[in-house]
N, C-alpha and C positions, 0 to 999 in steps of 0.2 A: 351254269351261271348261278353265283350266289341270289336268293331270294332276298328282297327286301326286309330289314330288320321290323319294318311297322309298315304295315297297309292296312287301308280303312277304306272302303267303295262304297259309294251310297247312301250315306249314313244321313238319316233325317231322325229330327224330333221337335216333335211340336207340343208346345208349353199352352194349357187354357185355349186353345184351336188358334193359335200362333203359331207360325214355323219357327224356330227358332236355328235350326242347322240343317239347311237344306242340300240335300243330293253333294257331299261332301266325299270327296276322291284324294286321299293322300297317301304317299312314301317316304318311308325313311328309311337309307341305309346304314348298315354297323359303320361308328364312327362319323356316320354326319349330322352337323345341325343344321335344324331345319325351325324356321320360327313362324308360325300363326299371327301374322299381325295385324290389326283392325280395331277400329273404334269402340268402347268402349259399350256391350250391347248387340255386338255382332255375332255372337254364337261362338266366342273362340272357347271360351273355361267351359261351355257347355261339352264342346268338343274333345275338350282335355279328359273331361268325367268320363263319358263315355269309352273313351280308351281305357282309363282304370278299372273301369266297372263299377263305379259309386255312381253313376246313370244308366239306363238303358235305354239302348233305341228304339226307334219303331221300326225302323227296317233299314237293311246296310250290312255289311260284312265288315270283322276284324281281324287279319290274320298277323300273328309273327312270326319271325323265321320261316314262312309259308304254311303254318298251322291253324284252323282254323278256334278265334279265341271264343267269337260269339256272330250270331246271326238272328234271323227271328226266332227260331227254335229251341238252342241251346247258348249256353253264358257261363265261362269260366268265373268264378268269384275273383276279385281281385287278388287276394295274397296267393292265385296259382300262375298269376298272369307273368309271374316276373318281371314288374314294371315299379323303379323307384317314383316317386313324388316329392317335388319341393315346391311350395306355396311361399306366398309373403310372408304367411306367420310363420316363423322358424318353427316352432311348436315342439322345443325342448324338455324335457322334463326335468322341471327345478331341482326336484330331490337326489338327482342322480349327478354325477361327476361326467366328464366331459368324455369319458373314455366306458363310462356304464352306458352314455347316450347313444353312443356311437355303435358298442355291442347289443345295444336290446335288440333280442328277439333272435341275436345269432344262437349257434349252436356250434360244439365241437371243438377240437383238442387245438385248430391252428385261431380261436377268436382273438384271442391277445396279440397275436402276428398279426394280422389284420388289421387289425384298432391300430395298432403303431405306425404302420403300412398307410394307411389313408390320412392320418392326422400327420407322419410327417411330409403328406405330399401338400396337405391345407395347411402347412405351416403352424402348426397347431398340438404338435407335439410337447414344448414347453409348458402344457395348459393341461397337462393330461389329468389332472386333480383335481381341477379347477370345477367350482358349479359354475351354469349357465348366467347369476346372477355377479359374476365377479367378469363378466366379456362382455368388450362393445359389442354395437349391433355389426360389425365386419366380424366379428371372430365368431359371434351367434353363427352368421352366414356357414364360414367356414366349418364348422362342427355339423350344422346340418347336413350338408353336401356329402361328410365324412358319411353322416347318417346313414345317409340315402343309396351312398354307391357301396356301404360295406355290405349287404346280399349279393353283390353280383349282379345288376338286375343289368339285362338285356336293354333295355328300353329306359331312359327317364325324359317325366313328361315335369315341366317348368312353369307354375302359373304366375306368372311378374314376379320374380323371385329379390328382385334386387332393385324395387320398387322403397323400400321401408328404408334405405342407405343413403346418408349425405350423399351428393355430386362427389365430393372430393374422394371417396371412397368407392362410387359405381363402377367407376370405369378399374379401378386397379383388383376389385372382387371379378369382375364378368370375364376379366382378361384370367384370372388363374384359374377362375371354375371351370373354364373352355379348356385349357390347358390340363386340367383334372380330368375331365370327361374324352377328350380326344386320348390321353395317353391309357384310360381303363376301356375304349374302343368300343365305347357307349352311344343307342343311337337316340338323339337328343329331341324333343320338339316340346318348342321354347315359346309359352305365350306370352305377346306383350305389346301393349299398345304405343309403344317409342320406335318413330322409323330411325332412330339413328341404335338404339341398342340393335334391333334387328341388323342393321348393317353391319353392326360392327364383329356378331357374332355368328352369324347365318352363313351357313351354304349354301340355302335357299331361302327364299322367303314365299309363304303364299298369303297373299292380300287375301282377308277377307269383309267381306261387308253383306249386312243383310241375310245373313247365317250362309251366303256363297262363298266358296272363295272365287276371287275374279279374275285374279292374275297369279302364277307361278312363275319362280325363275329364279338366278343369282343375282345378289344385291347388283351387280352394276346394269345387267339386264332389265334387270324391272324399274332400274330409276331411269335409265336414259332411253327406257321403249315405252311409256306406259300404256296400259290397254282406252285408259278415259279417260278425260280430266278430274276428274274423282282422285282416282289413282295416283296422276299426277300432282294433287295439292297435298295429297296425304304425305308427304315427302318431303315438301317445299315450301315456301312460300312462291306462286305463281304471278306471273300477270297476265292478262287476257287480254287479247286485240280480238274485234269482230267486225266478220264479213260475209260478204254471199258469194259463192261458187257459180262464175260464168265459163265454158267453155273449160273443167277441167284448172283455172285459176281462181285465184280470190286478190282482188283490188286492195291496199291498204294504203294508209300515207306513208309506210315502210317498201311501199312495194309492191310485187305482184309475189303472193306463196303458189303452191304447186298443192291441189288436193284431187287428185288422181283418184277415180273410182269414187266420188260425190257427185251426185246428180243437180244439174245447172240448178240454180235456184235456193240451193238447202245453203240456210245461215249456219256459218262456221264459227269456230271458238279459235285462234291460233295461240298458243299459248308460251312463253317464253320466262323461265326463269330469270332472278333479279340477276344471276350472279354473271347472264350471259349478255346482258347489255352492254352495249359501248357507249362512252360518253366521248364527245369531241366539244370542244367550246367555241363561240359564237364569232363571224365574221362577219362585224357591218351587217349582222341579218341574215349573211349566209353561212351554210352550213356545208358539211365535207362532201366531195362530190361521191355519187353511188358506185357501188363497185357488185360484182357477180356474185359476192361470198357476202357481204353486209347489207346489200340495197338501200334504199336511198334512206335516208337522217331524216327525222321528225323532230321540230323546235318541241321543248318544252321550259316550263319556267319553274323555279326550285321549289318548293313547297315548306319542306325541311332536310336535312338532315343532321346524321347520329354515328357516332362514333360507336364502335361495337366490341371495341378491340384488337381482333385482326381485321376486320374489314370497317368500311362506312358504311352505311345507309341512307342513302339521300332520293326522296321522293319526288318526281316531278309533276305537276298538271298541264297534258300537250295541248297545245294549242286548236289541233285539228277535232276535239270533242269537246276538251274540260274533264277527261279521264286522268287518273290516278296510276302514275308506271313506278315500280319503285327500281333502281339499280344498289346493286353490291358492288361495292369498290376495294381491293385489297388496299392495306394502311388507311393512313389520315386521308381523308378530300370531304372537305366541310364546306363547300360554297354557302353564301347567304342567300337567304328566303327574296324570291324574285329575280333571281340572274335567271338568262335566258341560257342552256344550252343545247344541244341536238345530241337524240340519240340514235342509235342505228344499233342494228340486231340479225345474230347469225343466223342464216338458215339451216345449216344443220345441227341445231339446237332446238328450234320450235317441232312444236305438236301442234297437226292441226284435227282438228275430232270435231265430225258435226254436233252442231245444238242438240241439248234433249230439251 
């Protein structure tokens, strides 16, 4: 059985008697990405260093291809580790042309093949002359990438690489760099604090927070199981209903939820995404009757809503608190501020996670 391209077990270090990356466990296989995602302050770039070897741990094992890189004992320096690097700053060097940037530091009789080989796979071959001061910031992109994967490396680690690029340009770089890196059969780990870039690039994602990470899995795994509500807002925009746990249920003016293995008594969070609300509108007062798959409608009165482009956003305040639900609606539906109408909400869509 092939060994994992990157494994890391255990890996702590603590900054000024701060933990900062606590007991950190991860794989990567040749050819997959895998992306670090978490707030800003969570240990992810610490994380990244330490794989390069511009940090060291305090304790924790690094192995590639099943070799050991570094432990508490011993520590490959990084230029033996075979691991590319691309950060936000492109970190071109001005003086040189697009195709000198691309070779520095190679060696040997096929470099020129190479350079041609990777710039015309970044599109980037027309440019071959070119200084770094004559390219947007997407072609900068492109040339680094070139950079990066012309050694061969085994392994490239990503610290929000595509953070510095207009929107209109994010998504059409992240789409060909993936395309770059899956066809040189590179194994990838991607930091980055956007849970939609991690989705849009990962074959796995690991949540982290608080130098743990908490949740592992594939993008659609870890959006529609989350491990906490943490997790779950990190994702989404959330709404919360609360309740307390009698008998194995929880009471709401939605209904009765199912929180199995909660002990009677412990206050619940059930939590439901805007995008999974239903709206129905108001009859004389009353509203749709319950059904086994929506349970029963809760009045609320409009508050606002917003037009988003493909969806609405219309906020309501329910009746039964004075809480704040917001729903997503595909197209137009812009009711006005004070219509009453009732919402209802599926059960296999809610999370229900006791209180912390």
């Amino acid at each position: 059985m092939q060994p994992p391209r990157l494994e890391i077990s255990n890996i702590v270090k603590d900054f000024g008697g701060r933990r900062v990356v606590d007991d950190v466990d991860l794989t990567v296989m040749p050819g997959q990405v895998t992306c670090l995602l978490g707030p800003s302050g969570c240990g992810k770039s610490t994380t990244l260093r330490i794989i390069a070897g511009v940090e060291s741990q305090d304790s924790g094992t690094i192995n590639v291809d099943g070799k050991l890189v570094c432990n508490g004992a011993m520590s490959l320096p990084p230029e033996q580790r075979n691991i590319g690097l691309m950060f936000q700053d492109f970190a071109l060097f001005p003086h040189l042309t697009v195709a000198q940037n691309v070779s520095f530091g190679l060696a040997g009789r096929k470099v020129t093949d190479r350079v041609h080989e990777l710039l015309g796979k970044v599109g980037m071959a027309s440019h071959i002359d070119d200084y770094p001061h004559q390219l947007s910031g997407g072609e900068q992109q492109r040339v680094a990438l070139a950079r990066a994967l012309a050694p061969r490396p085994r392994i490239m680690l990503m610290d929000e690489p595509f953070s510095g690029l207009d929107d209109r340009l994010r998504d059409d770089i992240r789409d060909e760099t993936l395309a770059v890196l899956k066809s040189e059969g590179t194994a990838v780990l991607l930091v980055t604090h956007e849970p939609g870039e991690a989705m849009r690039m990962a074959d796995e994602i690991a949540l982290m927070r608080d130098g743990k990470i908490v949740q592992r899995g594939a993008p659609y795994n870890i959006y529609n199981a989350p491990v906490d509500i943490q997790a779950a807002a990190f994702f989404s925009d959330i709404n919360v209903i609360r309740g307390k746990v009698e008998g194995a249920l929880t009471d709401t003016p939605f209904g009765q939820f199912l929180a199995p293995g909660v002990p009677d008594g412990t206050d619940v969070d059930i939590v439901i995404r805007p995008q999974h609300l239903k709206i129905e509108f108001d009859r004389a007062g009353r509203g749709p009757s319950p059904t086994p798959v929506e349970g029963t409608a809760a009045r609320g009165v409009v508050e606002r809503a917003r037009f988003m482009g493909a969806s609405s956003l219309v906020e309501f305040r329910m009746d039964f608190d004075g809480s704040i639900l917001k729903a997503v609606v595909p197209s137009v539906f812009l009711p006005k501020p004070g219509m009453p109408l009732w919402l209802m909400i599926r059960r296999d869509r809610c999370f229900v996670f006791a209180k912390e």
